[in-house]
Structure formats: C-alpha cells, structure tokens
C-alpha positions in Angstrom: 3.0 45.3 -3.5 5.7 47.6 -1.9 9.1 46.5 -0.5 11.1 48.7 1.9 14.5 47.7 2.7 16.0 50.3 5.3 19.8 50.3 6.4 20.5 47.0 6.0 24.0 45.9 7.0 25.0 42.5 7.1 28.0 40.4 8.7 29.5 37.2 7.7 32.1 35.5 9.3 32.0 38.4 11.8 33.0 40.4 9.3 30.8 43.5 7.7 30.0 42.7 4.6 27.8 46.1 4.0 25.9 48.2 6.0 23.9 51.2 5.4 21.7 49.6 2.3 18.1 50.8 1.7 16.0 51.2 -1.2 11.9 51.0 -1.7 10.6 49.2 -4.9 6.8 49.2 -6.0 4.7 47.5 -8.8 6.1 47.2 -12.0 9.4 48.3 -10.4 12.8 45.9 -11.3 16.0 46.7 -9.5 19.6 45.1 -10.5 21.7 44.2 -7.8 25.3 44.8 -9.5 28.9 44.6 -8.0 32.3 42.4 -7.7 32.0 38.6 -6.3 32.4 38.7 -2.6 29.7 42.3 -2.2 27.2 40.7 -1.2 25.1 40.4 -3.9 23.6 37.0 -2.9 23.5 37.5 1.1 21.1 40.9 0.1 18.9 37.8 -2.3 18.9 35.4 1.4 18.4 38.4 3.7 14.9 39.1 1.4 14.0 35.5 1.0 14.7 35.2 5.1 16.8 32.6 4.6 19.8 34.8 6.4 19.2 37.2 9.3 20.5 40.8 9.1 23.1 42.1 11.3 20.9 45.8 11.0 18.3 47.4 9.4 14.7 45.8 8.4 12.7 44.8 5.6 9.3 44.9 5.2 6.1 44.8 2.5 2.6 46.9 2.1 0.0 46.7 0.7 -0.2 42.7 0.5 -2.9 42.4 3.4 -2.0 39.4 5.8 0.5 37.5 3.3 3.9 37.5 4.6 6.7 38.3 2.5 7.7 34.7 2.3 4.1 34.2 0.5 4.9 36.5 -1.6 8.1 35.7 -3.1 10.0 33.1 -5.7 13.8 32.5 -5.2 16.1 31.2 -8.4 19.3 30.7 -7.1 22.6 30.7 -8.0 22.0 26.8 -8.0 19.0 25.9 -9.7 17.7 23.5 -7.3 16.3 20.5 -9.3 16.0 16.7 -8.5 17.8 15.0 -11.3 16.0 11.9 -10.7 12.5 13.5 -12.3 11.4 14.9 -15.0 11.0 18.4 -16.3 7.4 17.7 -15.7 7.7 16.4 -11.9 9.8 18.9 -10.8 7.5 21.7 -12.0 4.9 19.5 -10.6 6.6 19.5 -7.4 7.1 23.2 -6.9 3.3 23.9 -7.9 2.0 21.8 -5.7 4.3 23.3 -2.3 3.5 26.3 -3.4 0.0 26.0 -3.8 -1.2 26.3 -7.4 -3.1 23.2 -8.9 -4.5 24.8 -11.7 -0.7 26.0 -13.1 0.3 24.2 -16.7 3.9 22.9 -16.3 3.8 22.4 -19.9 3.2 26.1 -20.7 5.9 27.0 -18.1 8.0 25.0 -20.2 6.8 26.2 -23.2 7.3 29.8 -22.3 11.1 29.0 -21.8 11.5 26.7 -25.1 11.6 23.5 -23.5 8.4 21.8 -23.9 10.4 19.1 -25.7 11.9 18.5 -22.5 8.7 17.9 -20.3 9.0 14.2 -19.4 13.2 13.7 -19.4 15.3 13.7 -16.5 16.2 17.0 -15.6 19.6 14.7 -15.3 20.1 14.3 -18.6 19.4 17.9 -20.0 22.9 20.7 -20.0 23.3 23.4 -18.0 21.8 25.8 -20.0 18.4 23.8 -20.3 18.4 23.0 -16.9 18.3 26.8 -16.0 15.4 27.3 -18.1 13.4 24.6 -15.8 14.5 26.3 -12.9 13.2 29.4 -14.4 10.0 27.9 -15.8 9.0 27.3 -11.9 8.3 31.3 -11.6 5.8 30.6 -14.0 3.3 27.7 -12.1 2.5 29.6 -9.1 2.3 33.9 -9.1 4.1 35.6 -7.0 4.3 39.4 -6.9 8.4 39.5 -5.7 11.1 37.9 -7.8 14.3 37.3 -6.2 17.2 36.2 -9.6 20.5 35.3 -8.9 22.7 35.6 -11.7 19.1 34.3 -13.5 21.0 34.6 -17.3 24.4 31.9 -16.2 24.1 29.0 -18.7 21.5 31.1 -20.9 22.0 31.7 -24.5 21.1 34.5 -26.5 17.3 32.8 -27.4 16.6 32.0 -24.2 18.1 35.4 -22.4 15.8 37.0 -25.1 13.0 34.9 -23.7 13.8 35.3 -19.8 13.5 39.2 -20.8 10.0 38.5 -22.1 9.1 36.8 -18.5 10.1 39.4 -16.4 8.8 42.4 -19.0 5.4 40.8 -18.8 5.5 40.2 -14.6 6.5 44.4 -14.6 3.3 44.9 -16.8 1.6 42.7 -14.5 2.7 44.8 -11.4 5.4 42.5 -10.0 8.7 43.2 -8.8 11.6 42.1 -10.0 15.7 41.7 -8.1 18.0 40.2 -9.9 21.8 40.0 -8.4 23.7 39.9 -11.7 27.1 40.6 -13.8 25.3 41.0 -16.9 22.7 43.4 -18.5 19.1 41.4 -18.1 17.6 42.8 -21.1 14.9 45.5 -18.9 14.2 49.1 -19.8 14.4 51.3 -17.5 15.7 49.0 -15.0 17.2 50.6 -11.0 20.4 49.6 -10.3 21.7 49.1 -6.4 25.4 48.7 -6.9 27.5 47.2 -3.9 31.2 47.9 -4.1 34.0 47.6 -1.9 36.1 50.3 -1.8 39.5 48.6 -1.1 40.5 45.5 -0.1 41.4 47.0 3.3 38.5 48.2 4.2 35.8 46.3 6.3 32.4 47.8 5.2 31.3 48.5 1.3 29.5 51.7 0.3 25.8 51.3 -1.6 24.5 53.5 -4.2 21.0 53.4 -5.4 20.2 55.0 -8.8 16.8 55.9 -10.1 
C-alpha cells in the first residue's frame, strides 16, 4: 500500500489551521506527526480516517485494488474508545467482528500487550494505562495495512511502550504503515517526521516540514 497526501490545508472554526501539507508513505514506511497542542496534529489523524473533510488538497491510496482507504485503516484515538460495561474479551470481540475477522484471537491481542490477565474484567475496572493497552490490542484482531496513533504511548509505561514498539516494528516488517500524532519518541528506527508548527501566535496559517 501507498498513501499520498497532497497540499492539504485544513480550517476549523473558519480559521486555517494549516495548509500546504503533503507527504507520500509506502510499505514498511512510519511517519511521526510532531508539533505544539492546537497544530493540528489530530485534525491531519481525522482528515486520513475521513472522519473530517479538508478545506484543500486530497488524499489518496495505490496499490490496494478496490479497497477504500477506510478498509484499509485502524484509528487509536486520543480517547480509547471502550465500553466499560464489557470485558477486555467483548470489546476485542466487538471490534473483530465490525471489522470482519472471525478467525482473530482476542486473547493473543491481549497477550501481545501484557494483559491477558485482564481478558474477562470490565474494561471499567482496569487504570488508564491498561485500558490503553486494550485499545491497542484491537490493531491486533483484524490487519490492516494503515495505522493511524494518536498520542498511542499516553498512560503507557516503560514495559508496555517497549512492547507497543514491538507491535508497530513487526507491522513495518510486515509492509504496513504507520502515523502516529505524538509528543514523545515512539521507540522506531528510522522513523519520518512531519512537524506542524505555528509560527506565531499571530499568524493564521502554520508552515509543514517533512524530513526524510
């Protein structure tokens, strides 16, 4: 898989957030997404997952055949998503099944992420940290080629950074793509970096640099 992202600018509020933004990622590629809070770090994570519509520019995949890149993608937001009513179990449960996988192993999702202790509790009753890791373990029960993180290490310790590292080293040698909007290093060699800035307060749009 190949995603092109070509001038991109967005608006929110009816005010320019960024404009200008392109890059092109391939397999095995991972790009961080860096900047201060209020860049647009997250609105570049919708814009991909098409949950917010750009104000320019256009994004688009090859060499996927007819899959759209909605089929092609998981999201971990900033929010992790999970019904705290069910279990560990049922809410990997849930997420293979709308995504299409029956034959995906919530237990070894969990057990990738050190939590297979936690497979039939309330998501409820787990902390924030172990929560996280369900919400990551969910990338793990259906494949997808196109990884969208946000801020994927908040409420991680050192173990299970260490282990989220492992995840996405062995998508990359899988040829998947990884984004990840983030503050902190992710624990990737030879990782891109897209860095949104904003100049000065003053100023309306924000400048974006994309290193090799």
């Amino acid at each position: 898989m190949r995603l092109i992202v070509e001038n991109l600018a967005c608006r929110r509020s009816g005010r320019r957030i960024f404009a200008g933004l392109g890059f092109a990622l391939g397999a095995g590629e991972a790009l961080m997404v860096t900047g201060r809070n209020g860049a647009g770090k997250s609105s570049l994570l919708a814009m991909l997952a098409g949950r917010l519509k750009p104000d320019a520019g256009a994004i688009r995949i090859e060499e996927v055949g007819d899959a759209t890149l909605a089929e092609c993608l998981h999201v971990v937001g900033h929010r992790d998503g999970l019904k705290s009513a069910l279990t560990a179990e049922e809410n990997l449960l849930f997420a293979r099944d709308l995504l299409g996988a029956p034959a995906a192993c919530p237990r070894d999702a969990l057990e990738a992420m050190g939590l297979v202790h936690a497979l039939r509790l309330p998501v409820g009753y787990l902390s924030a940290g172990q929560r996280r890791r369900v919400a990551l373990a969910r990338l793990l029960v259906c494949h997808r080629p196109l990884w969208l993180l946000d801020e994927p290490t908040a409420a991680l310790d050192t173990a299970s950074q260490g282990a989220l590292a492992g995840l996405m080293a062995r998508h990359r040698a899988e040829g998947g793509l990884v984004i990840a909007a983030t503050h902190m290093p992710i624990g990737l060699d030879d990782v891109r970096e897209l860095r949104i800035g904003l100049p000065s307060p003053a100023e309306d749009a924000v400048q974006a640099e994309d290193w090799t």
